[in-house]
DSSP file (Angstrom, degrees, kcal/mol; ACC not computed):
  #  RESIDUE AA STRUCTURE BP1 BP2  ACC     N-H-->O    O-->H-N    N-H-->O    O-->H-N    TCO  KAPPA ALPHA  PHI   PSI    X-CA   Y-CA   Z-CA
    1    1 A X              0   0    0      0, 0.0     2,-0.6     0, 0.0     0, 0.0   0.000 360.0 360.0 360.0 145.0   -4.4    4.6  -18.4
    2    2 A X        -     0   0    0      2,-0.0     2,-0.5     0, 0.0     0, 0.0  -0.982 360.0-163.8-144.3 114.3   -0.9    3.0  -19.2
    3    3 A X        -     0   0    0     -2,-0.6     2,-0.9     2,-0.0    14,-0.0  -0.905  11.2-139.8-111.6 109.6    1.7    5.5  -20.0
    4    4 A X        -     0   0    0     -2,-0.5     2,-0.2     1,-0.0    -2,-0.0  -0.599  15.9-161.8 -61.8  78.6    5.2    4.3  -22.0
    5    5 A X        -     0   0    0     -2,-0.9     2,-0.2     1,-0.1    -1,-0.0  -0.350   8.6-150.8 -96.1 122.7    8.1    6.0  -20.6
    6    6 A X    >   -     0   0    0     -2,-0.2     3,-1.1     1,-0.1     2,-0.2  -0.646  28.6 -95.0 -89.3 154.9   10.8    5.8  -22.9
    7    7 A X  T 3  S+     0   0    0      1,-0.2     3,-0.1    -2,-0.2    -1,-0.1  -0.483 113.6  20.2 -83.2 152.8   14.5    5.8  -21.7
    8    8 A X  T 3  S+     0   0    0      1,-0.2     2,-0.6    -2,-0.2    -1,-0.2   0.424  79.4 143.1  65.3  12.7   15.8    9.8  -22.0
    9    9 A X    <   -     0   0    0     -3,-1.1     2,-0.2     1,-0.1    -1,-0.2  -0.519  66.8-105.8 -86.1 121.4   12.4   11.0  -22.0
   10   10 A X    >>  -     0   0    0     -2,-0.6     3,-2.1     1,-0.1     4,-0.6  -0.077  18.8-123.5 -53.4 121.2   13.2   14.2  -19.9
   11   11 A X  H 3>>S+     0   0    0      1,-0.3     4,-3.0    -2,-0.2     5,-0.8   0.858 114.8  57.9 -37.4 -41.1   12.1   14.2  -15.7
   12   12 A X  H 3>5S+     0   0    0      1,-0.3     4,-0.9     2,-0.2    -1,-0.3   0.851 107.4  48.4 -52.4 -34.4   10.2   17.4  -16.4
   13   13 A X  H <45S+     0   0    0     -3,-2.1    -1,-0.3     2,-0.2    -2,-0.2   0.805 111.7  45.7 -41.5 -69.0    8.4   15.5  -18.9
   14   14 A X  H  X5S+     0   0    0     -4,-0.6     4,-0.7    -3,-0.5    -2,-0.2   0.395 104.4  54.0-145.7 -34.5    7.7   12.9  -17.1
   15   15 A X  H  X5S+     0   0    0     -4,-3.0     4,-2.5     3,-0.1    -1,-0.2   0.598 105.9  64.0 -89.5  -7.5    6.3   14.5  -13.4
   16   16 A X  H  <<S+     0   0    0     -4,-0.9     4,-0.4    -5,-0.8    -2,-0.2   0.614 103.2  41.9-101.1  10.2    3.8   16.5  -15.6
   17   17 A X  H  > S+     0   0    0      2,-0.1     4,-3.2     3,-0.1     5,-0.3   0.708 113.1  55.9 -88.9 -26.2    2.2   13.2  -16.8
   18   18 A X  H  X S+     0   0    0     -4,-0.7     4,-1.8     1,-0.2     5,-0.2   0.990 112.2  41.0 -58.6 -52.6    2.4   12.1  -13.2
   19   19 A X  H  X S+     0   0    0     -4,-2.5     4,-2.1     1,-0.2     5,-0.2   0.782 106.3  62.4 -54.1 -29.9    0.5   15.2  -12.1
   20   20 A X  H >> S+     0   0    0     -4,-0.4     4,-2.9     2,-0.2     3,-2.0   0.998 109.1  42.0 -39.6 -82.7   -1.6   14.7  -14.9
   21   21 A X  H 3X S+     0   0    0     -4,-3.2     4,-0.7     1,-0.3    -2,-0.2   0.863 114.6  51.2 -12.3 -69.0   -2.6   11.2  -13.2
   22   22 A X  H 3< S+     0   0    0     -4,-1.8    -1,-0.3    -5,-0.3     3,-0.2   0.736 102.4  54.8 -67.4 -30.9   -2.8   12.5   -9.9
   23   23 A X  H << S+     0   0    0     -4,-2.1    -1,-0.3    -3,-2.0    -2,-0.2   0.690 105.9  52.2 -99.9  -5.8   -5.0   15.3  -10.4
   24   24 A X  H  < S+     0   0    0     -4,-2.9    -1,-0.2    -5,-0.2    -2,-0.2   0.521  86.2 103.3-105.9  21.8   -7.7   13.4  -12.0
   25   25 A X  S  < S-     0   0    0     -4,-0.7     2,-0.4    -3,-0.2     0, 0.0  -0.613  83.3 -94.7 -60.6 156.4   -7.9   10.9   -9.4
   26   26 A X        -     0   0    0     -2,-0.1    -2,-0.1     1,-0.0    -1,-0.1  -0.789  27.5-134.0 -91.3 146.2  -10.7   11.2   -7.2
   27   27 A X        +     0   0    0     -2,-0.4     2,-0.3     2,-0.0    -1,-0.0  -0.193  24.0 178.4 -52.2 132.9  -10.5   13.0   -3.7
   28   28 A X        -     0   0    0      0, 0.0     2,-0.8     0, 0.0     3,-0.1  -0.796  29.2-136.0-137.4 141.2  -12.1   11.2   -0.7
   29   29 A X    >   +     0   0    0     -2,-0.3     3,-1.5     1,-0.1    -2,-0.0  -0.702  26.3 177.9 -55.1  58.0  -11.9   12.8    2.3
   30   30 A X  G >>  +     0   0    0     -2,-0.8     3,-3.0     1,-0.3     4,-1.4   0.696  68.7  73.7-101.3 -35.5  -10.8    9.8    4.9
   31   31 A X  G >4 S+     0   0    0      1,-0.3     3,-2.5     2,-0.2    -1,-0.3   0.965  79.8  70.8 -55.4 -33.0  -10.5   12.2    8.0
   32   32 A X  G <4 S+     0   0    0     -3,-1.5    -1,-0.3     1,-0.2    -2,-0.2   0.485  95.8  46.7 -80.2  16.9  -13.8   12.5    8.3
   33   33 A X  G X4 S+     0   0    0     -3,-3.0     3,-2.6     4,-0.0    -1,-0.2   0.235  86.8 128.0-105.5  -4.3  -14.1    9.2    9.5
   34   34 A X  T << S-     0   0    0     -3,-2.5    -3,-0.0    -4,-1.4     0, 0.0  -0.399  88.9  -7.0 -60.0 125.1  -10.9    9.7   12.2
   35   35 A X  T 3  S+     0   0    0      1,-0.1    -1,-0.3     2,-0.1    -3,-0.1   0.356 115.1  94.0  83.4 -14.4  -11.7    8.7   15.7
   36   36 A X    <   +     0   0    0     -3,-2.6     2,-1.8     1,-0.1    -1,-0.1   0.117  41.0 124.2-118.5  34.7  -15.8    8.1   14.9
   37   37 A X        -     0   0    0     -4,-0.1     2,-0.2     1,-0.0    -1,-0.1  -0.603  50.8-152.8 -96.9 111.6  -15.8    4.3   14.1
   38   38 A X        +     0   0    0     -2,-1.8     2,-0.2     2,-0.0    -2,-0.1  -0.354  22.3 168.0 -80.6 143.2  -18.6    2.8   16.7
   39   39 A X        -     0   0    0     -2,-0.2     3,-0.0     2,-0.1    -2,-0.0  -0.789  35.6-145.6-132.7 161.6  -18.2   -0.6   17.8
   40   40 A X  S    S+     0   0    0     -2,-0.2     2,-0.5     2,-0.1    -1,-0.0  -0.135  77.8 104.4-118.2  34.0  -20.5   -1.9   20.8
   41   41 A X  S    S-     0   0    0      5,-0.0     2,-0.2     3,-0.0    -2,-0.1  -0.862  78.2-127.4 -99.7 143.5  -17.1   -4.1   21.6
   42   42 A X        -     0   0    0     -2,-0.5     4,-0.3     1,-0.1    -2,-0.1  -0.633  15.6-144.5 -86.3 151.3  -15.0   -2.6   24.8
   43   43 A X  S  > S+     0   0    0     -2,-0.2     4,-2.1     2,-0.2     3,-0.2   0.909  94.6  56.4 -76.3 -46.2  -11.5   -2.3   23.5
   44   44 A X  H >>>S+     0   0    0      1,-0.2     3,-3.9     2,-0.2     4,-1.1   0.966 108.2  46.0 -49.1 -77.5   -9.9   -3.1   26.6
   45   45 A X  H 3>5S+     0   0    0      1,-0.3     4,-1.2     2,-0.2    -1,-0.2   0.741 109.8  63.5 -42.3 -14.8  -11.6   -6.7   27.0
   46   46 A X  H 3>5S+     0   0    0     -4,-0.3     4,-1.9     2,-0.2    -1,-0.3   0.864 103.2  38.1 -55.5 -48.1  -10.9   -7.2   23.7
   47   47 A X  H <X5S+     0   0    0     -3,-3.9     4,-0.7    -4,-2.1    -2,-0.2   0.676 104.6  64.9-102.8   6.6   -7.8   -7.2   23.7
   48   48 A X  H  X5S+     0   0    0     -4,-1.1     4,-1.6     2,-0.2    -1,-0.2   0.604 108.1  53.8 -45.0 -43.4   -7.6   -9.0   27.0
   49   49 A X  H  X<S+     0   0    0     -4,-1.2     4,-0.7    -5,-0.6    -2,-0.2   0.969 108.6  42.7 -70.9 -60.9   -9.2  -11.9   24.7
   50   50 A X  H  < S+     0   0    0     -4,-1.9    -1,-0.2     1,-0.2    -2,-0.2   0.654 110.2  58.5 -54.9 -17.1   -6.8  -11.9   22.0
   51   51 A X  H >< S+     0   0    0     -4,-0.7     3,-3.3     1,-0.1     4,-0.3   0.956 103.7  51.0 -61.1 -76.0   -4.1  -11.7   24.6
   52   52 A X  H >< S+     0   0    0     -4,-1.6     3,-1.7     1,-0.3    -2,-0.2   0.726  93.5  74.2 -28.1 -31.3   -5.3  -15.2   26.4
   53   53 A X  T 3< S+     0   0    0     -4,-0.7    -1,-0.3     1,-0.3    -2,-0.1   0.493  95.2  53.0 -86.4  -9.6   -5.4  -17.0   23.1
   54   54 A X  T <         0   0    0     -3,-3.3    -1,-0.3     1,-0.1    -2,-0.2   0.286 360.0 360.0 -94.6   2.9   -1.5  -17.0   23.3
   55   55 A X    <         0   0    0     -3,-1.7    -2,-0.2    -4,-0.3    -3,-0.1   0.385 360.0 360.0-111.1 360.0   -1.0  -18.5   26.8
């Protein structure tokens, strides 16, 4: 959607297209991926490698 803002076009005007916008994006919930991503790499030794690669 490409909306043409003209100069004097009033702010009120102009956050209720934004909201417009905004409220038909779609939701994703992201939190519910906070904290759960499983790796079988240890974090420490990890970064103990990437560390080495600079000396």
């Amino acid at each position: 959607m490409v909306t043409t803002i003209k100069k004097g076009t009033p702010k009120e005007e102009i956050r209720k297209w934004v909201n417009e916008v905004v409220s038909k994006s779609p939701k994703s919930d992201i939190m519910k991926y906070a904290g759960k991503l499983q790796t079988d790499i240890d974090p420490l030794e990890y970064q103990r490698e990437l560390g080495d690669e600079w000396e």
